[in-house]
C-alpha positions as CSV (number, residue, x, y, z in Angstrom):
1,X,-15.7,-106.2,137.4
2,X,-16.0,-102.9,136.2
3,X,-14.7,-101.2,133.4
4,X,-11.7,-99.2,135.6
5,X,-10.8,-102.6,137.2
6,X,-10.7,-104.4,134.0
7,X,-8.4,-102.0,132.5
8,X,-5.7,-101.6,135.2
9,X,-6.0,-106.1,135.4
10,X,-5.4,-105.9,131.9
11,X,-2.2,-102.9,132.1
12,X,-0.7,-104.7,134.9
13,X,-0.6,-107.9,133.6
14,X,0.9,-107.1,130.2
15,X,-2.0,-107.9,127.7
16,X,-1.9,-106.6,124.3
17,X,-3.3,-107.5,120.8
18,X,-1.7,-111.0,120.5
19,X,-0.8,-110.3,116.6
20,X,-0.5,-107.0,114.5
21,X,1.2,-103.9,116.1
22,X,0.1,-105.1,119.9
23,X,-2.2,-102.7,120.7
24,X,-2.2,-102.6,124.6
25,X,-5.8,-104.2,125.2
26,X,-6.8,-102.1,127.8
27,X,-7.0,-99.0,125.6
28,X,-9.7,-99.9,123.9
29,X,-12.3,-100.6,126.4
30,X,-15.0,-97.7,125.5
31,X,-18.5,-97.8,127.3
32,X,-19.5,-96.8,123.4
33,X,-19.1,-99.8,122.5
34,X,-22.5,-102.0,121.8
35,X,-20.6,-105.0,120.4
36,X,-17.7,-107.3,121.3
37,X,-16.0,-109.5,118.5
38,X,-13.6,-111.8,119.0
39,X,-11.3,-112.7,115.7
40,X,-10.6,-116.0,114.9
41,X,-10.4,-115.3,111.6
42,X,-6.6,-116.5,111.0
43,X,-6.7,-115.5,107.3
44,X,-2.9,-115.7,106.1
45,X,-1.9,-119.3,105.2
46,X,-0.1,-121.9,107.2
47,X,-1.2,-119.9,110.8
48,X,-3.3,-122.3,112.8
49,X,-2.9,-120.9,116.8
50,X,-5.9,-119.4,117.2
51,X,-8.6,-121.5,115.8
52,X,-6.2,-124.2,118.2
53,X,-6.6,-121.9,121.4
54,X,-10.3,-121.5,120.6
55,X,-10.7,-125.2,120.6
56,X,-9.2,-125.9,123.6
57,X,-10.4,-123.2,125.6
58,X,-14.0,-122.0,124.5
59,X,-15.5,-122.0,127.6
60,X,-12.6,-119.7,129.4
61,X,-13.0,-117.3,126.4
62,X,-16.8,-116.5,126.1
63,X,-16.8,-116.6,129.6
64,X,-14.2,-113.9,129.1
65,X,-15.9,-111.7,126.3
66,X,-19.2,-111.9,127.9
67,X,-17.1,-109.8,130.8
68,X,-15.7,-107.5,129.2
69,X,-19.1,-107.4,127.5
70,X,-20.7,-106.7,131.1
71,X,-17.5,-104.0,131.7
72,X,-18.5,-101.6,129.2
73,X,-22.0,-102.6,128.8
74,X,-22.1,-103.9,125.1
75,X,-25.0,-105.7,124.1
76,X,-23.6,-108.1,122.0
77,X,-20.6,-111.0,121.8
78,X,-19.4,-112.2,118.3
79,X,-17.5,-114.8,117.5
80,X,-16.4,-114.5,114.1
81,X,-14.6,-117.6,112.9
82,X,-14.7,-119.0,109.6
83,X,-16.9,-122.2,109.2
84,X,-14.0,-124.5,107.9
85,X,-12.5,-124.6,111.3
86,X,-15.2,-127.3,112.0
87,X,-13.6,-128.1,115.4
88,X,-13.9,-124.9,116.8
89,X,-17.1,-124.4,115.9
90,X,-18.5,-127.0,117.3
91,X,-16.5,-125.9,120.7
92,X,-18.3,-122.9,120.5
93,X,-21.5,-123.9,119.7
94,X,-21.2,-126.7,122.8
95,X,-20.8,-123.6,125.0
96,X,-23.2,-121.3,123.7
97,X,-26.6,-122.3,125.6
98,X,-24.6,-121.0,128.8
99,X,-24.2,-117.5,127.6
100,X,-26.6,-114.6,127.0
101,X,-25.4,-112.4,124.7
102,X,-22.9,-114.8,122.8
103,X,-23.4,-115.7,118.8
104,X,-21.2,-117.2,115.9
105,X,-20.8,-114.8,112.8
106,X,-19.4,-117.1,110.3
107,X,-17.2,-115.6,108.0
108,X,-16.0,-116.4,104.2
109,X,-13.3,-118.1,103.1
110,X,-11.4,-115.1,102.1
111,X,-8.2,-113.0,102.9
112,X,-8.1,-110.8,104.7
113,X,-10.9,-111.8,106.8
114,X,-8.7,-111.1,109.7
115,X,-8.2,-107.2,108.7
116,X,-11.1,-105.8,111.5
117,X,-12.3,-103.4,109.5
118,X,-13.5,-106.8,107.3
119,X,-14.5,-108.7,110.4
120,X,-16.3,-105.8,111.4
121,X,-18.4,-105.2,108.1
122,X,-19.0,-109.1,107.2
123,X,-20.7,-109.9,110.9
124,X,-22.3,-106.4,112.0
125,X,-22.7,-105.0,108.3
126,X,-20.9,-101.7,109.8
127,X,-18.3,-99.5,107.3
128,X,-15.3,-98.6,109.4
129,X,-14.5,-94.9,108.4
130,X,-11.5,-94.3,106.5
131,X,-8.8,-93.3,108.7
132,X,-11.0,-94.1,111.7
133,X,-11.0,-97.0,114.2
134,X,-13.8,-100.0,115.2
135,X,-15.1,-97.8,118.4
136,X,-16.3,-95.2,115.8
137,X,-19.2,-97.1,114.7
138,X,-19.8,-99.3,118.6
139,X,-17.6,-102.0,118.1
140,X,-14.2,-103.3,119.8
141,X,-11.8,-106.2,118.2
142,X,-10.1,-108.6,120.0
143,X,-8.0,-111.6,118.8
144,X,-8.6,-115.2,120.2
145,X,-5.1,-115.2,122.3
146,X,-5.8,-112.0,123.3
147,X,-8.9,-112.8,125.7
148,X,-7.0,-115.9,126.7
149,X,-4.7,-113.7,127.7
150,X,-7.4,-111.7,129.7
151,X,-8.7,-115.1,131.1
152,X,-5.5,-115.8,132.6
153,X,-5.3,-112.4,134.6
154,X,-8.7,-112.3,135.7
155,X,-8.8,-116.1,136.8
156,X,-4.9,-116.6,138.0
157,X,-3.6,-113.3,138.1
158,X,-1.5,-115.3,135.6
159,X,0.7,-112.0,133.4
160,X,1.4,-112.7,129.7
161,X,4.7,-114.9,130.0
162,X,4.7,-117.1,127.3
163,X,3.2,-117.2,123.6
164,X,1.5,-119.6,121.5
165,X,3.6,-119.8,118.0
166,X,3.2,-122.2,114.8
167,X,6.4,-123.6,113.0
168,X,5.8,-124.3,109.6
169,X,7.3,-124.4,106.1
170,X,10.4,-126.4,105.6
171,X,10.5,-128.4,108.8
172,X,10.3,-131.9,109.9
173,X,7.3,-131.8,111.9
174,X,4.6,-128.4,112.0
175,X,3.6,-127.8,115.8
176,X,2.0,-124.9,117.4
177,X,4.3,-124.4,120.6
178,X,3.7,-122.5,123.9
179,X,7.0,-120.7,124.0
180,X,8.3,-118.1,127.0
181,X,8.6,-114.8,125.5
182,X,12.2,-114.6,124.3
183,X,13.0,-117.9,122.8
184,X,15.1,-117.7,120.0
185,X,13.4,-118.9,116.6
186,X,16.5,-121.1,115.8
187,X,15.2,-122.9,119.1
188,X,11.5,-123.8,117.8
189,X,12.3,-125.2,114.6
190,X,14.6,-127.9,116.2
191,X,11.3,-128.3,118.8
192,X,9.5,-128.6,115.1
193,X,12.1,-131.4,114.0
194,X,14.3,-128.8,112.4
195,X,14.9,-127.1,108.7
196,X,14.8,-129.3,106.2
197,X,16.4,-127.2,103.3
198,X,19.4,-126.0,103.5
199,X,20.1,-122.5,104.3
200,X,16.4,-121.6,104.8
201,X,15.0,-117.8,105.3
202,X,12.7,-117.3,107.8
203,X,9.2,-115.4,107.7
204,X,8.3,-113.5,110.7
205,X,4.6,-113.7,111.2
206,X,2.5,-115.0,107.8
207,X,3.3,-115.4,104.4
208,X,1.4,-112.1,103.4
209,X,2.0,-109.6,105.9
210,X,5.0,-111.1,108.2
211,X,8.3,-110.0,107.2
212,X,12.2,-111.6,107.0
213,X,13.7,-112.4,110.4
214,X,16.7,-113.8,111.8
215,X,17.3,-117.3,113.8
216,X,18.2,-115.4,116.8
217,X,15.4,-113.4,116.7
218,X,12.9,-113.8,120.0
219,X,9.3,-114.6,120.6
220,X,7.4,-111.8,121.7
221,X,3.7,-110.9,122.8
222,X,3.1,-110.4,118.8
223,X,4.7,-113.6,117.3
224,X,2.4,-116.0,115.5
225,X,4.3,-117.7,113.1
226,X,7.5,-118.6,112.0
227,X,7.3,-119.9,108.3
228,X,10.9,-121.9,107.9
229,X,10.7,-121.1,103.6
230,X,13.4,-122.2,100.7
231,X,15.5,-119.2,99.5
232,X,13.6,-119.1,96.0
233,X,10.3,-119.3,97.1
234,X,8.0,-116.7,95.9
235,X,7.3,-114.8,99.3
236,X,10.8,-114.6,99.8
237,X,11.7,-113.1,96.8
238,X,8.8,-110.4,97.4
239,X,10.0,-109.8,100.9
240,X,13.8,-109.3,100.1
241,X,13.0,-106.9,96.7
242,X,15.1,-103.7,96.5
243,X,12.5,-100.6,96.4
244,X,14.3,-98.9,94.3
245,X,14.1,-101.8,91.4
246,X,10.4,-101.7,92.5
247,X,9.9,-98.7,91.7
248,X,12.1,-98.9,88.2
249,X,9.8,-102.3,87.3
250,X,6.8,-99.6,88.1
251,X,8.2,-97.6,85.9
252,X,8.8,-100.2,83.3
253,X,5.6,-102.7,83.3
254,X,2.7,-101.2,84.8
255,X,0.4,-100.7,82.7
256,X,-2.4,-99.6,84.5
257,X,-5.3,-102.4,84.3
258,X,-6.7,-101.4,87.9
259,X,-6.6,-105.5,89.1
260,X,-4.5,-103.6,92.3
261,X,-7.5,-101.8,92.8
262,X,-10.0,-104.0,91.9
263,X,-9.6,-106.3,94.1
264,X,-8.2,-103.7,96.7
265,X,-10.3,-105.3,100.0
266,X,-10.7,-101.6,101.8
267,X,-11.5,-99.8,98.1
268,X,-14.3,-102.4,97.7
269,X,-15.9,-101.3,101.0
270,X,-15.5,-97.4,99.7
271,X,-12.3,-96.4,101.1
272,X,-10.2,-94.1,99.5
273,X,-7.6,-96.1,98.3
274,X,-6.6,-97.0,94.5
275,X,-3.3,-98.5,94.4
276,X,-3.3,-98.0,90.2
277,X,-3.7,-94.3,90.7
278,X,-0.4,-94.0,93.4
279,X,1.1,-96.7,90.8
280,X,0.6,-94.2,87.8
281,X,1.3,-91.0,90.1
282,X,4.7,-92.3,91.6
283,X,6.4,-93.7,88.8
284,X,5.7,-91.1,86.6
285,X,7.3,-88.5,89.4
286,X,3.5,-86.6,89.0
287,X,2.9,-84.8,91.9
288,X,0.4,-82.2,91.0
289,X,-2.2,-84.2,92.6
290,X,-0.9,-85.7,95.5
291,X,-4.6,-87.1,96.7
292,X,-3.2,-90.5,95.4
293,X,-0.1,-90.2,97.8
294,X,-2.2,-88.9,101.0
295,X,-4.4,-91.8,99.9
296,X,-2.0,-94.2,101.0
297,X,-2.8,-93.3,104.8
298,X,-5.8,-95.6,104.5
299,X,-4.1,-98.6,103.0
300,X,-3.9,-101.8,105.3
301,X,-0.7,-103.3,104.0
302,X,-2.4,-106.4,103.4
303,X,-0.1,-107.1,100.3
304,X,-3.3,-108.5,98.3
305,X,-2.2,-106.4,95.3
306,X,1.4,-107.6,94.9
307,X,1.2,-110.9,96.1
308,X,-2.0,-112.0,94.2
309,X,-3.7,-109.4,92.4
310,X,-0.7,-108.4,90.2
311,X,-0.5,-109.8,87.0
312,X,3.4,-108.2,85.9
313,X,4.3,-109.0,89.2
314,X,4.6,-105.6,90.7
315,X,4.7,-104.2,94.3
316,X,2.2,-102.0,94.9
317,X,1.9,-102.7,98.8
318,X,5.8,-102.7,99.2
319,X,5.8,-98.7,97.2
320,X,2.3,-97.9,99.0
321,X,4.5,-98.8,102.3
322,X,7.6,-96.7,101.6
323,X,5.2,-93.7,100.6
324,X,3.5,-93.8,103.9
325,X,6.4,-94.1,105.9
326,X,7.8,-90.9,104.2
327,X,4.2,-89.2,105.2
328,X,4.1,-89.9,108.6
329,X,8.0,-89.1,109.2
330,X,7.4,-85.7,107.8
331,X,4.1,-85.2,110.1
332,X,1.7,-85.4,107.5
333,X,-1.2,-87.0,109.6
334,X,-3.8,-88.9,108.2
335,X,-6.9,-87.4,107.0
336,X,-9.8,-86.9,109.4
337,X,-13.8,-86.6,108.2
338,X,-13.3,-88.7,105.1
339,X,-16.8,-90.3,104.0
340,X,-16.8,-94.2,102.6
341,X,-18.7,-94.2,99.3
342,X,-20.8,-96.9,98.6
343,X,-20.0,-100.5,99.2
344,X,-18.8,-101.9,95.6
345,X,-21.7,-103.3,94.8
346,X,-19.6,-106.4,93.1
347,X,-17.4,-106.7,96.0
348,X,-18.8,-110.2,96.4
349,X,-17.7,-111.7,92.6
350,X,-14.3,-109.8,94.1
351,X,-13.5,-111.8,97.0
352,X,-10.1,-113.6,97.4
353,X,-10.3,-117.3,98.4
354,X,-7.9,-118.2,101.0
355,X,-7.5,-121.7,99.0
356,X,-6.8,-119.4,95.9
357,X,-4.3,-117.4,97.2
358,X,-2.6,-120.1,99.0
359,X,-2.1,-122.2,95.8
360,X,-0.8,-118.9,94.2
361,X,1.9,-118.1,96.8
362,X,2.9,-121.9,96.3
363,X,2.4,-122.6,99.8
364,X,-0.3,-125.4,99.4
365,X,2.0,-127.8,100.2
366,X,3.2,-126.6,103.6
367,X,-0.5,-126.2,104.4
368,X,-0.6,-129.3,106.8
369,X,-1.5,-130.0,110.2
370,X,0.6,-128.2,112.9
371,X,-0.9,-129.5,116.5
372,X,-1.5,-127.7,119.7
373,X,1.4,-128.7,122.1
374,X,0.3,-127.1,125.2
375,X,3.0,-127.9,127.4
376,X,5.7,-124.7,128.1
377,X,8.7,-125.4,126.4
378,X,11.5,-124.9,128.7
379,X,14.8,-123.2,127.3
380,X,17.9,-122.2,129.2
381,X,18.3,-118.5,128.8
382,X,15.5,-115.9,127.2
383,X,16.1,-112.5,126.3
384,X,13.1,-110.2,126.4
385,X,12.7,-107.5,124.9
386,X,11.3,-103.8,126.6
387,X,9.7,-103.3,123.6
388,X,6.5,-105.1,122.6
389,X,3.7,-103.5,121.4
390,X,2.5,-99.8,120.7
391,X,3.7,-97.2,122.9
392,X,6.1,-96.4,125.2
393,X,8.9,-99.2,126.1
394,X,9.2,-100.6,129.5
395,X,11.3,-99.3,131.9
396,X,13.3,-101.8,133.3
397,X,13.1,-102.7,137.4
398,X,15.8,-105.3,137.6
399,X,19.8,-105.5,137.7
400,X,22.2,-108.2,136.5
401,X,22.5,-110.9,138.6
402,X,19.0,-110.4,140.3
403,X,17.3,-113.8,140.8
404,X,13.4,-113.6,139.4
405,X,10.6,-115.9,138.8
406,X,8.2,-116.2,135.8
407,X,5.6,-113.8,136.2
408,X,8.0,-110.9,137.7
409,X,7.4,-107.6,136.4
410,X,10.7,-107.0,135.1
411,X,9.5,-103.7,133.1
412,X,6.9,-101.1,133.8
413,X,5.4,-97.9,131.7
414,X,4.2,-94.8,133.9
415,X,0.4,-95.0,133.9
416,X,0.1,-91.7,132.1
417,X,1.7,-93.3,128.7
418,X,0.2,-95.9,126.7
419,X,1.8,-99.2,127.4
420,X,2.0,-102.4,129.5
421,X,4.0,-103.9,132.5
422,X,6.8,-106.7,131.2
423,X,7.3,-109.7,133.2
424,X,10.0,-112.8,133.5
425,X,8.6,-115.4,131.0
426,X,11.1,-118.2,133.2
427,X,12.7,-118.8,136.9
428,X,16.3,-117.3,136.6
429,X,18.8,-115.0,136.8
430,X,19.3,-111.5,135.3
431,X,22.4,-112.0,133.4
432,X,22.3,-109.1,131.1
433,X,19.9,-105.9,131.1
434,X,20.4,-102.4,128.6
435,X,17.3,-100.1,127.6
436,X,16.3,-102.8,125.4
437,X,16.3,-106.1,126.3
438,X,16.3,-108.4,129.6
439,X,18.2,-111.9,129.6
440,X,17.6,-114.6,131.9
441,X,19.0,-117.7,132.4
442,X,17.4,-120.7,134.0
């Protein structure tokens, strides 16, 4: 299959990143590239899916990466998992002697492991750019649902219609599901046993970088996790902060020891980013030198620096956030050409330990086994949304009481705009459709 074929296989049948923003997959095949990873990092605590999927379905994904390998004409597959996940290492290593250009990078126990531009530098040794992305120095990224996602098209013809998903948290019984795209969350945790708090708040995604949702929110092609979390808990309280007593705390307590910074995982590889210096700059309303506001453009949002690194309990990330927000809504683009100094050159001593940070966000309780269930749940009605990844929304190609099956495109994007088909995730009928959602029932 060649590059052109693999990239309208991919469009048509609706893959894109299964995590993150959902970058439509098919965009980033680049005959430039001389190196496929696959992540399987999982770095944020309590998510399990993808060291799960890889498990189960080795074979189908090196199979997998080793074409899209032969699509663009990369020389090299990585696997980059992390060498506690003992059982999918071993899955991988049982395949390996079948594949050329397939290898393991192990990766340390840190967060974020998962950020790419980490991935990237701890199994090639390659500095992303600032500002720039993986293709700029050979390499493309994928997630571990992802290319089982890509497996499914190219083997079945089989479109993204369901998503694998862990429960965790305050529940009876953790599970990793295999939910049709929109499932309410209210409807996995009683497939997880149920909540068992009362009135619990639930976390989108992971503890460090998912945010505050609501039961009736749905499962879409970018859901990992939903973390079913106590009202007081610490990530709660982070997540539901005001900015505006953020910033007055700022204001107040910060008093400018650097840890942010320090332990900043892109300012350790030489990116320009200093979360101290935007501290000291935006809550003292100094704006002479706005480098440490345009700085903010190469920030990941990996929320190391208020959820672990600061010791007055501050929110750098959160203020970081709100100041890049502000940039790009005024067009200020981010900044092209920048040079990464150095590599800190005691980035190592530096390193957050996933088992660290867990303990710190006072999760290490919740971090329990949440098995695989492979079999599709089955719920009564699903409402899907038209909008699931990066790019333009779906257009929708159904009517109210249309009957469809699972795997129907029910949404399209014209092929000059960057975005994916949407398909039925169950057999039904249409019995509600706007520009933004389209609900089945069985």
């Amino acid at each position: 299959m060649n590059m052109t074929e693999l990239s309208t296989l991919m469009r048509e049948n609706g893959v894109v990143g299964a995590g993150g923003a959902g970058f439509p997959s098919y965009a980033k095949l680049n005959a430039k590239a001389d190196t496929i990873i696959l992540n399987c990092a999982e770095c944020e605590p309590l998510l399990k899916l993808h060291r799960q999927v890889l498990e189960k379905y080795a074979y189908e994904i090196i199979s997998t990466l080793e074409a899209i390998a032969e699509a663009v004409e990369a020389e090299r597959v990585i696997i980059a998992v992390k060498g506690s996940y003992k059982s999918a290492v071993e899955a991988v290593k049982s395949q390996l002697s079948s594949f050329k250009k397939t290898e393991i990078g192990l990766l340390p126990e840190i967060y974020p492991a998962g950020d790419e531009v980490i991935t990237i530098y701890e199994t090639t040794g390659r500095v992303v750019p600032p500002g720039s992305i993986p293709i700029e120095v050979g390499v493309i990224v994928y997630n571990v649902e992802t290319i089982y996602n890509v497996y499914r098209a190219m083997s079945e013809q089989a479109p993204v219609t369901y998503k694998y998903i862990t429960i965790a948290g305050e529940v009876a019984n953790p599970v990793t599901l295999k939910a049709p795209l929109g499932m309410t969350y209210n409807e996995l945790i009683e497939l997880a046993g149920g909540a068992t708090v009362k009135d619990p708040v639930l976390v989108g995604g992971g503890p460090m970088t998912g945010r505050i949702v609501n039961g009736y929110d749905t499962v879409t092609k970018t859901s990992n996790a939903v973390l079913v979390m106590p009202s007081d808990a610490f990530i709660v309280k982070k997540k539901t902060s005001k900015i505006r007593i953020d910033m007055k705390r700022a204001m107040s307590a910060c008093c400018q020891c650097q840890m942010c910074t320090d332990l900043c995982p892109r300012h350790l590889l030489g990116h320009p980013i200093e979360p101290h210096a935007f501290m000291r700059s935006a809550s003292s309303g100094v704006t002479k030198d706005v480098t440490p506001y345009i700085d903010t453009m190469f920030c990941s949002q990996c929320g190391l620096c208020e959820m672990f690194s600061c010791f007055q309990g501050l929110s750098p990330r959160t203020l970081i956030g709100e100041c890049k927000a502000g940039l790009r809504k005024n067009g200020v683009p981010i900044p092209k050409g920048v040079q990464a100094a150095p590599v800190n050159p005691n980035r190592e001593s530096r390193l957050v330990s996933k088992e660290r940070l867990t303990v710190r966000l006072g999760l290490a309780k919740y971090d329990v086994p949440a098995p695989l269930n492979d079999e599709l749940v089955k719920p009564a009605q699903v409402k899907i949304a038209l909008t699931q990844h990066i790019g333009a929304p779906a257009a929708v190609t159904v009517a109210k009481g249309d009957r469809v099956s699972a795997g129907q495109v029910i949404g399209t994007v014209d092929s000059s705009k960057l975005g994916v088909n949407t398909h039925a995730s169950i057999d039904g009928t249409v019995v509600d459709v706007n520009d933004r959602f389209v609900t089945i029932k069985a």
